[in-house]
mmCIF file of the N, C-alpha and C atoms, coordinates in Angstrom:
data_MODEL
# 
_entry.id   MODEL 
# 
loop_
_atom_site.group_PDB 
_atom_site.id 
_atom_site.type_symbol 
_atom_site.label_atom_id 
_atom_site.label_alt_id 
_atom_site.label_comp_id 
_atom_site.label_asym_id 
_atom_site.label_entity_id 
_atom_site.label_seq_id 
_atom_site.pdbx_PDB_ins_code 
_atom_site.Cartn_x 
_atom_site.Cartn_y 
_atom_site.Cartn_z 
_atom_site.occupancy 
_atom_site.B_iso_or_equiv 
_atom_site.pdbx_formal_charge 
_atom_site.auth_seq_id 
_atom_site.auth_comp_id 
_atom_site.auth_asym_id 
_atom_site.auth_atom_id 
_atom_site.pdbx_PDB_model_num 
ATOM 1   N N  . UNK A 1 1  ? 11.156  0.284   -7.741  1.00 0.00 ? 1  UNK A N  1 
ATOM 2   C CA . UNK A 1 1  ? 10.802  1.642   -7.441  1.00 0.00 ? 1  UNK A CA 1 
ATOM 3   C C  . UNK A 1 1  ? 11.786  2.153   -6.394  1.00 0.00 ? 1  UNK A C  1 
ATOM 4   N N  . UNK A 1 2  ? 12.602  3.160   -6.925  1.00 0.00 ? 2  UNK A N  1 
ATOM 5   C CA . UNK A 1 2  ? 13.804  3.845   -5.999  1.00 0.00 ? 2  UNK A CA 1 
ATOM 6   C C  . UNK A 1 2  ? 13.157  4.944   -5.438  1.00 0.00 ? 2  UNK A C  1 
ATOM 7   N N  . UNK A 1 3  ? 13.460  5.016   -3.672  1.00 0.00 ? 3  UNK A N  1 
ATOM 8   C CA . UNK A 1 3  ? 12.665  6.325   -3.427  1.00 0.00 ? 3  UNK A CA 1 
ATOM 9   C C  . UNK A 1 3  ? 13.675  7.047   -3.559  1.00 0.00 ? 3  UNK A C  1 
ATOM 10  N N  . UNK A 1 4  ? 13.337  8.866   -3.392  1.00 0.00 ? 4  UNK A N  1 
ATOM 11  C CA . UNK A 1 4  ? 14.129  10.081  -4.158  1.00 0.00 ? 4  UNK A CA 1 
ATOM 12  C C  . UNK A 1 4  ? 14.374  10.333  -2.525  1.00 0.00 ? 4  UNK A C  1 
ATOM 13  N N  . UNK A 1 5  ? 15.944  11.214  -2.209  1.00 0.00 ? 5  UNK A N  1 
ATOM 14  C CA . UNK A 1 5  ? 16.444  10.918  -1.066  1.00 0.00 ? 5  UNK A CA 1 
ATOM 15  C C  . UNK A 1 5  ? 15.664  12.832  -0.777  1.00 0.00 ? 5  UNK A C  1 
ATOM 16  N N  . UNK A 1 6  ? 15.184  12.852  0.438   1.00 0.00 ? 6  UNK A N  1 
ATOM 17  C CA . UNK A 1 6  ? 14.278  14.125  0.948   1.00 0.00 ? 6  UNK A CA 1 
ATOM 18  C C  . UNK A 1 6  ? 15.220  14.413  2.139   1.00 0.00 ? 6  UNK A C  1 
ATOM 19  N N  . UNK A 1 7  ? 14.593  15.984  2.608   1.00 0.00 ? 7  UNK A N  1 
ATOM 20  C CA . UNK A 1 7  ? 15.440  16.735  3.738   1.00 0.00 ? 7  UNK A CA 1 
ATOM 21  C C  . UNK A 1 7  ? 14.834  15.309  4.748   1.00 0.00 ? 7  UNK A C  1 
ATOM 22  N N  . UNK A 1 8  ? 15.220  15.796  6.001   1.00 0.00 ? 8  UNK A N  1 
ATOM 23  C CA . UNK A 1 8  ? 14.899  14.816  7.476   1.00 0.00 ? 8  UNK A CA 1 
ATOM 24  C C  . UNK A 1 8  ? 13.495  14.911  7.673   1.00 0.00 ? 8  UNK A C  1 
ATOM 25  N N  . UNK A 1 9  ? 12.768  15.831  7.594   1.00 0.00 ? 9  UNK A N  1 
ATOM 26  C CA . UNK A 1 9  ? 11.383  16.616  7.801   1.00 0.00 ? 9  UNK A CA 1 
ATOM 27  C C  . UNK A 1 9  ? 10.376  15.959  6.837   1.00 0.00 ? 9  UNK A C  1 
ATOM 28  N N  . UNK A 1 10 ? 10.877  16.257  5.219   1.00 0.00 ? 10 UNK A N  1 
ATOM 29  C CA . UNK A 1 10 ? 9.964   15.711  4.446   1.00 0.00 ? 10 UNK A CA 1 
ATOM 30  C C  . UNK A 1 10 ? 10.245  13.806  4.668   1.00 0.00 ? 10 UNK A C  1 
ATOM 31  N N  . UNK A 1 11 ? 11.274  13.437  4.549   1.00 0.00 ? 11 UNK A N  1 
ATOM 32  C CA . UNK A 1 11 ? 11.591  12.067  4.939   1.00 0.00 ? 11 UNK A CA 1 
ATOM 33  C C  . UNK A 1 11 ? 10.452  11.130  6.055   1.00 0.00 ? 11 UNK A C  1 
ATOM 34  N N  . UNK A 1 12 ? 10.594  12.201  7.039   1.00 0.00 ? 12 UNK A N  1 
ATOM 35  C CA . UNK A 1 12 ? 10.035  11.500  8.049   1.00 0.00 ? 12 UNK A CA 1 
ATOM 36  C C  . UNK A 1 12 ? 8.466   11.938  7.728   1.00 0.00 ? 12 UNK A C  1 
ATOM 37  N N  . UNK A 1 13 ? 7.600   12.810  7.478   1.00 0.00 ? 13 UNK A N  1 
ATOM 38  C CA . UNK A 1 13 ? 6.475   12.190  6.795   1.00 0.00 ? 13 UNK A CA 1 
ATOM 39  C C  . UNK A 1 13 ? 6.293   11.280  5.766   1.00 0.00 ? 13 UNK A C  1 
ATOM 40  N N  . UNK A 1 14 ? 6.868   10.991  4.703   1.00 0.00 ? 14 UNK A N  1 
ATOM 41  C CA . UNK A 1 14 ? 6.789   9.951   4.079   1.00 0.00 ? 14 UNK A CA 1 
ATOM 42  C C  . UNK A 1 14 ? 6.835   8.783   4.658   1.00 0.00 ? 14 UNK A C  1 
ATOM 43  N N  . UNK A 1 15 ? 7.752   8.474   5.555   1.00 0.00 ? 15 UNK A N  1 
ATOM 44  C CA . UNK A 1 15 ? 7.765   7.385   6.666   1.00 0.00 ? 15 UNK A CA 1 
ATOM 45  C C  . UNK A 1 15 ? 6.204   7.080   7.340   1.00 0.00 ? 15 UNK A C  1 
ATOM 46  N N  . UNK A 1 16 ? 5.485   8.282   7.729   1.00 0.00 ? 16 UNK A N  1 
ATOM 47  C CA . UNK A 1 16 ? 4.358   8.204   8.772   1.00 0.00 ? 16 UNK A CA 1 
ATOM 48  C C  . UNK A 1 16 ? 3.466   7.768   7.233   1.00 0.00 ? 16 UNK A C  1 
ATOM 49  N N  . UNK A 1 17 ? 3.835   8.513   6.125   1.00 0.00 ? 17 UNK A N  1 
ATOM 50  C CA . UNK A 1 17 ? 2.585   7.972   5.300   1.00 0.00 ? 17 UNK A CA 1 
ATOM 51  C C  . UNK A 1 17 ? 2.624   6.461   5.105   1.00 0.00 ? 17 UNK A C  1 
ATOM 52  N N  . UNK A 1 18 ? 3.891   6.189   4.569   1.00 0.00 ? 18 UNK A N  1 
ATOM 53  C CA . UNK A 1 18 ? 4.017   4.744   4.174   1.00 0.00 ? 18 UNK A CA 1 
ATOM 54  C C  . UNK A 1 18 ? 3.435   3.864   5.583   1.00 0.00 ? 18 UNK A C  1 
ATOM 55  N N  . UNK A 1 19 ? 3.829   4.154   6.882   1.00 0.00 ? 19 UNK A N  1 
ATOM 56  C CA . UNK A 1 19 ? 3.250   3.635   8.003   1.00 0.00 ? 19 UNK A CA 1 
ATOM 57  C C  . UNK A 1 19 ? 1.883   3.273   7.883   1.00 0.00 ? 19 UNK A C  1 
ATOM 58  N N  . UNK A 1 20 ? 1.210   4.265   7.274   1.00 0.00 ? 20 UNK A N  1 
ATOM 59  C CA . UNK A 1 20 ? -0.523  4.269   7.751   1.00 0.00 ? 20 UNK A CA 1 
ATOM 60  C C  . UNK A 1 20 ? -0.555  3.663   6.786   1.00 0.00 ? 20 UNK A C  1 
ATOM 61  N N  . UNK A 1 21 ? -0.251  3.950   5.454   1.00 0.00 ? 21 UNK A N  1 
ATOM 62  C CA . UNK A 1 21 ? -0.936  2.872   4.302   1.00 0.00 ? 21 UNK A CA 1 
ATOM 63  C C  . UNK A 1 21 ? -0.844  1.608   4.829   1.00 0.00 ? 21 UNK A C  1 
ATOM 64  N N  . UNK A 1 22 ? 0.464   1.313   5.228   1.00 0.00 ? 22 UNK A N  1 
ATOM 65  C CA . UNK A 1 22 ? 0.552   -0.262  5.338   1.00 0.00 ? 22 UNK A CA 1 
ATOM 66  C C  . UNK A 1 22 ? -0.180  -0.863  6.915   1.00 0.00 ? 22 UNK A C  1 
ATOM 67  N N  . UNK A 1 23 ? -0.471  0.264   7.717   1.00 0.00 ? 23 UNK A N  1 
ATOM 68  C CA . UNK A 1 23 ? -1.210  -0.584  8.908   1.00 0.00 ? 23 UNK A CA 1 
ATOM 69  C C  . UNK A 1 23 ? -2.578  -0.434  7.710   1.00 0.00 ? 23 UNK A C  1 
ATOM 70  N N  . UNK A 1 24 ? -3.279  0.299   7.227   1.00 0.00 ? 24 UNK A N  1 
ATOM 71  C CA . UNK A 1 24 ? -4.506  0.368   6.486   1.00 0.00 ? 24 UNK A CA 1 
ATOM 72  C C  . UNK A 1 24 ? -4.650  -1.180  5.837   1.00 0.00 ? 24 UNK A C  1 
ATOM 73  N N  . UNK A 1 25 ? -3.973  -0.955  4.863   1.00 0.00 ? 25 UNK A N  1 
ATOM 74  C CA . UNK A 1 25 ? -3.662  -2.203  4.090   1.00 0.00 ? 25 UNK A CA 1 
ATOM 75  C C  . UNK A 1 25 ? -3.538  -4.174  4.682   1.00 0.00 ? 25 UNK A C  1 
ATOM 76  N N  . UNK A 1 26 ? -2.980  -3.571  5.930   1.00 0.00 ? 26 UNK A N  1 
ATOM 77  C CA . UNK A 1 26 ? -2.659  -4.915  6.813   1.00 0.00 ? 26 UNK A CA 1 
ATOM 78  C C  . UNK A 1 26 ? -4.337  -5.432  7.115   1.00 0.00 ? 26 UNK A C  1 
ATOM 79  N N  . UNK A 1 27 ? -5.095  -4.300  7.934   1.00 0.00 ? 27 UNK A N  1 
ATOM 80  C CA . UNK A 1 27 ? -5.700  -4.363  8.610   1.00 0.00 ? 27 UNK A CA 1 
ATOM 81  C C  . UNK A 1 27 ? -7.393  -5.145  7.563   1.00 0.00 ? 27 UNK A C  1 
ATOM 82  N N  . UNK A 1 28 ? -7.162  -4.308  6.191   1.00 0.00 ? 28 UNK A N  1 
ATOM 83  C CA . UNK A 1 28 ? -8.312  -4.639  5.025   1.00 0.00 ? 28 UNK A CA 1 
ATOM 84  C C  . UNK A 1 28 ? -7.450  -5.913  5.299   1.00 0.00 ? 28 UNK A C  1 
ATOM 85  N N  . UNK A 1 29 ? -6.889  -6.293  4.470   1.00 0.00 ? 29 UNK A N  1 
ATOM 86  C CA . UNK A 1 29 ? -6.936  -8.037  4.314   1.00 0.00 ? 29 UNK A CA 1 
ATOM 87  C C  . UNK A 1 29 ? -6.995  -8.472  5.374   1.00 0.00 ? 29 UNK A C  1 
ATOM 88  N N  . UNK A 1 30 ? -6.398  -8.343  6.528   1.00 0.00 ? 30 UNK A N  1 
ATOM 89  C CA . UNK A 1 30 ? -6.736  -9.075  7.706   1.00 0.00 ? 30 UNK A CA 1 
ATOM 90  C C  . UNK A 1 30 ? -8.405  -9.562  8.140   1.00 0.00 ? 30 UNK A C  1 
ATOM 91  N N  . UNK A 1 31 ? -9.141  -8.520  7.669   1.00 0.00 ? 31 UNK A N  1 
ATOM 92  C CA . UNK A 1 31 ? -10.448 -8.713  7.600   1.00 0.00 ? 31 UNK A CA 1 
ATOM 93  C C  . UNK A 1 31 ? -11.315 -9.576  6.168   1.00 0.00 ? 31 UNK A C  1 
ATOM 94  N N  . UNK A 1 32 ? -10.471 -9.391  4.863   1.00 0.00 ? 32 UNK A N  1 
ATOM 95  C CA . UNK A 1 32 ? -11.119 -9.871  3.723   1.00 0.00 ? 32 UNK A CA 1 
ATOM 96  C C  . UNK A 1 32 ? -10.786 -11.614 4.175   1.00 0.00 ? 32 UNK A C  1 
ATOM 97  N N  . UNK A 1 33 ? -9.645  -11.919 4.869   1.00 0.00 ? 33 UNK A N  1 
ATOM 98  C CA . UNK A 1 33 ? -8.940  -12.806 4.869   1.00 0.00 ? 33 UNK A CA 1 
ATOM 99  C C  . UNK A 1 33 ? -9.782  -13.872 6.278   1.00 0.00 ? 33 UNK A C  1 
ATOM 100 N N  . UNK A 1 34 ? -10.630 -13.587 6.984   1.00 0.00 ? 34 UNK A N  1 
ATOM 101 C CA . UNK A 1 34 ? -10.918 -13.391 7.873   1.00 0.00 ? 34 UNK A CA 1 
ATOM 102 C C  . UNK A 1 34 ? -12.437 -14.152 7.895   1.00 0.00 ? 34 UNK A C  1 
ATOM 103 N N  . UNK A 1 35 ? -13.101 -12.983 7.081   1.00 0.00 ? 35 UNK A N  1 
ATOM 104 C CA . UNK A 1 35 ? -13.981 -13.932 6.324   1.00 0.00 ? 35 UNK A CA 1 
ATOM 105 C C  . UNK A 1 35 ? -14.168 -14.843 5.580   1.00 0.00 ? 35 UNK A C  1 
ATOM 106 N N  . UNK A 1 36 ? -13.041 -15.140 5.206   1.00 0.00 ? 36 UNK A N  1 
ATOM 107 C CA . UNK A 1 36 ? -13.494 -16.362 4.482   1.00 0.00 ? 36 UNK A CA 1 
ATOM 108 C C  . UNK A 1 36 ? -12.926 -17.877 5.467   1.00 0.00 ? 36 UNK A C  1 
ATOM 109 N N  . UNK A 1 37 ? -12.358 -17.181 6.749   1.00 0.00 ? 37 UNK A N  1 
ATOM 110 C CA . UNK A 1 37 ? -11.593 -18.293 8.044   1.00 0.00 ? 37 UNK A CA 1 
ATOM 111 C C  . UNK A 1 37 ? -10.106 -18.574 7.996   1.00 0.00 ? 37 UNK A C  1 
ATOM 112 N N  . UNK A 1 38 ? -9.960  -16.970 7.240   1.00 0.00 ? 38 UNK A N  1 
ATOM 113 C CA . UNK A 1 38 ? -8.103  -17.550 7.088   1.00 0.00 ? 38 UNK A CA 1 
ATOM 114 C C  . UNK A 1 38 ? -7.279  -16.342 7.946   1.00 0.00 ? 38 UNK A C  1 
ATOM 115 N N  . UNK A 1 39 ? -6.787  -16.526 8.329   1.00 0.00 ? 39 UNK A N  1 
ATOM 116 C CA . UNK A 1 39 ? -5.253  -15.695 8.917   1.00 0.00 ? 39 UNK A CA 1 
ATOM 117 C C  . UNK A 1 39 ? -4.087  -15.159 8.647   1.00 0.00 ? 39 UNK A C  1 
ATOM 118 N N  . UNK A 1 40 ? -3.853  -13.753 8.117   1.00 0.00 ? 40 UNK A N  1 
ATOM 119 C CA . UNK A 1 40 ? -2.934  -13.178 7.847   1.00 0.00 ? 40 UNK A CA 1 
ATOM 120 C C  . UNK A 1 40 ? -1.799  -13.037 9.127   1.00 0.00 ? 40 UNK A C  1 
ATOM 121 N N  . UNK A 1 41 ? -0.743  -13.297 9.090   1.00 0.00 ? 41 UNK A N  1 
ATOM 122 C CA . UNK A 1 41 ? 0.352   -13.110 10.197  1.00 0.00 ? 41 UNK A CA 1 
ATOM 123 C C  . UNK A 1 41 ? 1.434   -12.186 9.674   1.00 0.00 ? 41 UNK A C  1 
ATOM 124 N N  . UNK A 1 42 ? 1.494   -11.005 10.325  1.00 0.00 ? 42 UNK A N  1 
ATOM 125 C CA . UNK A 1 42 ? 2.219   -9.469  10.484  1.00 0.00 ? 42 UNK A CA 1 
ATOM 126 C C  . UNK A 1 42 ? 3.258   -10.025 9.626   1.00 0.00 ? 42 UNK A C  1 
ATOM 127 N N  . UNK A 1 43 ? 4.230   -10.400 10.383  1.00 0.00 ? 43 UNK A N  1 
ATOM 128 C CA . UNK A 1 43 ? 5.793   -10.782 9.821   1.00 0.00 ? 43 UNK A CA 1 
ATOM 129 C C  . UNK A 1 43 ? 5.479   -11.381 8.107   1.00 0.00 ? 43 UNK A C  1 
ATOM 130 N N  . UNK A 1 44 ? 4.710   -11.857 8.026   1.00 0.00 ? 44 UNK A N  1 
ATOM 131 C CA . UNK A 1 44 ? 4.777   -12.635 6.839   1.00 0.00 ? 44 UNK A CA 1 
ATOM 132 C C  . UNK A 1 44 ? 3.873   -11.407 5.536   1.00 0.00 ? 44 UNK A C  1 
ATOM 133 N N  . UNK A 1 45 ? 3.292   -10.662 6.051   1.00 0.00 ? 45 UNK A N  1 
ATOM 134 C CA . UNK A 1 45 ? 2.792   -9.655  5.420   1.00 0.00 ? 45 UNK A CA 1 
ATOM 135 C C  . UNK A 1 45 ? 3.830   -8.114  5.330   1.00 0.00 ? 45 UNK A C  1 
ATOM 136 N N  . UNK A 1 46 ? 4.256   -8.089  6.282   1.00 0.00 ? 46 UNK A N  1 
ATOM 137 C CA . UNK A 1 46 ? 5.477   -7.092  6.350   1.00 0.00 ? 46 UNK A CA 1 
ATOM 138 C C  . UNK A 1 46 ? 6.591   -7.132  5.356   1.00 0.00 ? 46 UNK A C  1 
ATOM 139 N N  . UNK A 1 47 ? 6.883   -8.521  5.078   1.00 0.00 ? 47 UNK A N  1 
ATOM 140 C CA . UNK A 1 47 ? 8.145   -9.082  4.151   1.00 0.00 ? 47 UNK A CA 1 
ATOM 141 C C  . UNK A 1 47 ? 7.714   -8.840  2.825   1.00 0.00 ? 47 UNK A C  1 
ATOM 142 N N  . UNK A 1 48 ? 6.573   -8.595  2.216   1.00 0.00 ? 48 UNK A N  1 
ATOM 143 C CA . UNK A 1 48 ? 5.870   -8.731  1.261   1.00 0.00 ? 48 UNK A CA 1 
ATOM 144 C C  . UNK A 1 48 ? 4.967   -7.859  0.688   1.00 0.00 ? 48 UNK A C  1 
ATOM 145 N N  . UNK A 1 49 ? 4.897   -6.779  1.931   1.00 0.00 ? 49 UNK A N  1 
ATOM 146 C CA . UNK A 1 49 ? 4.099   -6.237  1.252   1.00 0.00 ? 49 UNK A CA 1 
ATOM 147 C C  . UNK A 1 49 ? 4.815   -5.142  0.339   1.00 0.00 ? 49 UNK A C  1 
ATOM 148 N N  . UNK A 1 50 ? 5.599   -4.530  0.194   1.00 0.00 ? 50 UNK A N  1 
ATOM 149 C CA . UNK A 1 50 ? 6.099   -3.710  -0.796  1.00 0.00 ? 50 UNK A CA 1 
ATOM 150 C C  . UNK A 1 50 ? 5.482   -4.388  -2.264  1.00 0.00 ? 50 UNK A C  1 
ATOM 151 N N  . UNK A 1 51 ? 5.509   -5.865  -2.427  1.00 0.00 ? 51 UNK A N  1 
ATOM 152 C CA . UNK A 1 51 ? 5.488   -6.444  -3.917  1.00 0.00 ? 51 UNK A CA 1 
ATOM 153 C C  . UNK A 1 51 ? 3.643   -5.939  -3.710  1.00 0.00 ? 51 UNK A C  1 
ATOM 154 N N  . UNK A 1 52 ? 3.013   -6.408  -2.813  1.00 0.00 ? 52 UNK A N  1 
ATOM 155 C CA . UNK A 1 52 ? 1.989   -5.984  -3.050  1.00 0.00 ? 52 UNK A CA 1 
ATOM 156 C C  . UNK A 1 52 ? 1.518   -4.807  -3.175  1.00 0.00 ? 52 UNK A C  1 
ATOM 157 N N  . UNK A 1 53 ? 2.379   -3.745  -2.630  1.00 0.00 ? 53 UNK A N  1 
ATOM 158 C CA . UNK A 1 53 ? 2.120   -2.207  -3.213  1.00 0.00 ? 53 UNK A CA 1 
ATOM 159 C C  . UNK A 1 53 ? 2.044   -2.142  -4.644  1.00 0.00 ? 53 UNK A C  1 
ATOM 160 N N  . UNK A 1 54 ? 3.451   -2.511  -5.293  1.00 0.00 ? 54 UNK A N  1 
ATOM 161 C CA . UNK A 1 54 ? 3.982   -2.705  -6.625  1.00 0.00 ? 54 UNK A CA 1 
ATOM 162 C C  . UNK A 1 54 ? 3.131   -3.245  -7.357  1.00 0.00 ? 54 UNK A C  1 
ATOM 163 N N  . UNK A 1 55 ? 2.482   -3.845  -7.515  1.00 0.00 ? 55 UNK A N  1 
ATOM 164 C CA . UNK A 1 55 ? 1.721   -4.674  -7.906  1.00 0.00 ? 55 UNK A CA 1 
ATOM 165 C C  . UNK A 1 55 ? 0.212   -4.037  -8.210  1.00 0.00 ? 55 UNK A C  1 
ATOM 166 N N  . UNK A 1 56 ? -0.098  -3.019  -7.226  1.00 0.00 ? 56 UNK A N  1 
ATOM 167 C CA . UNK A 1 56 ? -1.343  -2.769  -7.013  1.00 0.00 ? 56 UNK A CA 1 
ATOM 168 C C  . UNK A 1 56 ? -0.984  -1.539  -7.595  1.00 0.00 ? 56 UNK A C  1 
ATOM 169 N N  . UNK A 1 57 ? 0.014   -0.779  -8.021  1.00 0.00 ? 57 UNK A N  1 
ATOM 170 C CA . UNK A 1 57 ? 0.699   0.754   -8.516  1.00 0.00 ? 57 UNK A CA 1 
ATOM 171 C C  . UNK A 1 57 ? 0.656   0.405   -10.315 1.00 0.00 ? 57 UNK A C  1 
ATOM 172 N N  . UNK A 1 58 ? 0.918   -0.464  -10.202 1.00 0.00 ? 58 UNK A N  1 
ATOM 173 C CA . UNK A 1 58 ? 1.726   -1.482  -11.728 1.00 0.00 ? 58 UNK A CA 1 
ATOM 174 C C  . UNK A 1 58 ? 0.608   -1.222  -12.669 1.00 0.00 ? 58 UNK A C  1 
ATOM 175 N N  . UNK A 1 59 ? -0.644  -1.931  -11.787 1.00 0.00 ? 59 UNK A N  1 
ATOM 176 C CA . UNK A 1 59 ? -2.237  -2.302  -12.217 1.00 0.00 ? 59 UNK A CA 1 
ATOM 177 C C  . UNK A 1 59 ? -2.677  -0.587  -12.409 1.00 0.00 ? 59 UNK A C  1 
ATOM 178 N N  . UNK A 1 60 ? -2.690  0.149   -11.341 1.00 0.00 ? 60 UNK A N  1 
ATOM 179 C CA . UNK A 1 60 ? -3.403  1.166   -11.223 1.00 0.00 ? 60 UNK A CA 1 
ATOM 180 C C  . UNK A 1 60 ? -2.440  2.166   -12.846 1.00 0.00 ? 60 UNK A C  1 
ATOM 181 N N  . UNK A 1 61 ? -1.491  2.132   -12.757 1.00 0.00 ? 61 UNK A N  1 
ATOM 182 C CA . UNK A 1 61 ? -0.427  2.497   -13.668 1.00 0.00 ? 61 UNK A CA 1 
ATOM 183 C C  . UNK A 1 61 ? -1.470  2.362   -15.053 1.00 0.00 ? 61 UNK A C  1 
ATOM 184 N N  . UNK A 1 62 ? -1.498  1.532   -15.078 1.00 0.00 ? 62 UNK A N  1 
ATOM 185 C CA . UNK A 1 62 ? -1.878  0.850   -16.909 1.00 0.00 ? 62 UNK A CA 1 
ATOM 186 C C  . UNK A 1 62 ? -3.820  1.411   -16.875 1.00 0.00 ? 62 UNK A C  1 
ATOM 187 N N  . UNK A 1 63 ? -4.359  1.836   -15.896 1.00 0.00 ? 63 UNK A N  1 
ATOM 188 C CA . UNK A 1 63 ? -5.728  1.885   -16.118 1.00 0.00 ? 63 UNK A CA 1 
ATOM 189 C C  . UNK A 1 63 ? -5.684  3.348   -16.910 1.00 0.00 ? 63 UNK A C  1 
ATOM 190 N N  . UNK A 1 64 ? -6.836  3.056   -17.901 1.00 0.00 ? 64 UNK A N  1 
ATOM 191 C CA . UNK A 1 64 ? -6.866  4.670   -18.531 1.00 0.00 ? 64 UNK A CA 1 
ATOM 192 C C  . UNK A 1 64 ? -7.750  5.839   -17.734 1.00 0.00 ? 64 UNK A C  1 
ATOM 193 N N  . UNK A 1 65 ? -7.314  7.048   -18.030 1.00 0.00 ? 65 UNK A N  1 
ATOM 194 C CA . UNK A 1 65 ? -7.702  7.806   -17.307 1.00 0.00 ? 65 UNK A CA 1 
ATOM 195 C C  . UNK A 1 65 ? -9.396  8.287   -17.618 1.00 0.00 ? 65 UNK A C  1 
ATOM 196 N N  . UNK A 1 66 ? -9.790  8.505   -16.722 1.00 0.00 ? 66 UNK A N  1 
ATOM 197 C CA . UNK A 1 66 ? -11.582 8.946   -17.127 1.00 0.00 ? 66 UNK A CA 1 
ATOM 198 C C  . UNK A 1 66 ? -11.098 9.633   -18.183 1.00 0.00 ? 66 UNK A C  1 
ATOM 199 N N  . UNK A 1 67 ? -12.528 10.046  -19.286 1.00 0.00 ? 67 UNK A N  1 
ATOM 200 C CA . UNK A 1 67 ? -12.503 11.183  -20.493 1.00 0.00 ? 67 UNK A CA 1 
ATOM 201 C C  . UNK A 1 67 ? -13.164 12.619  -19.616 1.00 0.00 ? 67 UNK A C  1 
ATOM 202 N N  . UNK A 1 68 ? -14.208 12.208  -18.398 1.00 0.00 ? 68 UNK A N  1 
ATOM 203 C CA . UNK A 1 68 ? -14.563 13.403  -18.039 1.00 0.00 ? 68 UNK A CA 1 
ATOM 204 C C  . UNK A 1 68 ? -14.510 13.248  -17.020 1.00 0.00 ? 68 UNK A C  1 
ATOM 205 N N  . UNK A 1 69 ? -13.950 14.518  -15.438 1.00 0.00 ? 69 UNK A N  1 
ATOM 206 C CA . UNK A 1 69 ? -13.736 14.449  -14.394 1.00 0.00 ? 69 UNK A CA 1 
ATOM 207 C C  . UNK A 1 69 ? -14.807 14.569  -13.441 1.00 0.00 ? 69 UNK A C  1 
ATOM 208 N N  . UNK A 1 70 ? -14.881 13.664  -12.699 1.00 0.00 ? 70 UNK A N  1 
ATOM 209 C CA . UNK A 1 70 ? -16.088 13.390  -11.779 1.00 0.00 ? 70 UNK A CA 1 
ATOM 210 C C  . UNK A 1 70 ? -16.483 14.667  -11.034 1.00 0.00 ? 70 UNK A C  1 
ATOM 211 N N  . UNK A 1 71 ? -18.259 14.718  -11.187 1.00 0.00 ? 71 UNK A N  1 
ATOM 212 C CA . UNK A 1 71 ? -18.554 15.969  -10.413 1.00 0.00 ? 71 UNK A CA 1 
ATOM 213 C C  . UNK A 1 71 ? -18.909 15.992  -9.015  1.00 0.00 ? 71 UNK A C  1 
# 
């Protein structure tokens, strides 16, 4: 997935979004991971998580769309 190159302005929100997803994201498994007595470590989740975006886009990608839109 190639990102599309934006002015400085739009750039740098995309930056703050991708930021929050991935503290969001860190923070859920840190807790799913947690409960069960295991330990997620930053650096090792940082390196990796893009595949786990990808992965979770890939999946969401292939699901079919509702027939009727939720009220």
């Amino acid at each position: 997935m190639k990102l599309k190159p934006l002015s400085a302005e739009t750039d740098e929100l995309r930056k703050i979004i991708i930021s929050s997803n991935l503290t969001s994201c860190y923070i859920m498994l840190e807790e799913l991971l947690a409960s069960k007595g295991e330990r997620l470590f930053f650096d090792k989740f940082r390196a990796r998580w893009i595949d786990i975006f990808k992965n979770v886009y890939d999946h969401v990608d292939r699901m079919k769309p509702r027939k009727d839109p939720r009220e």
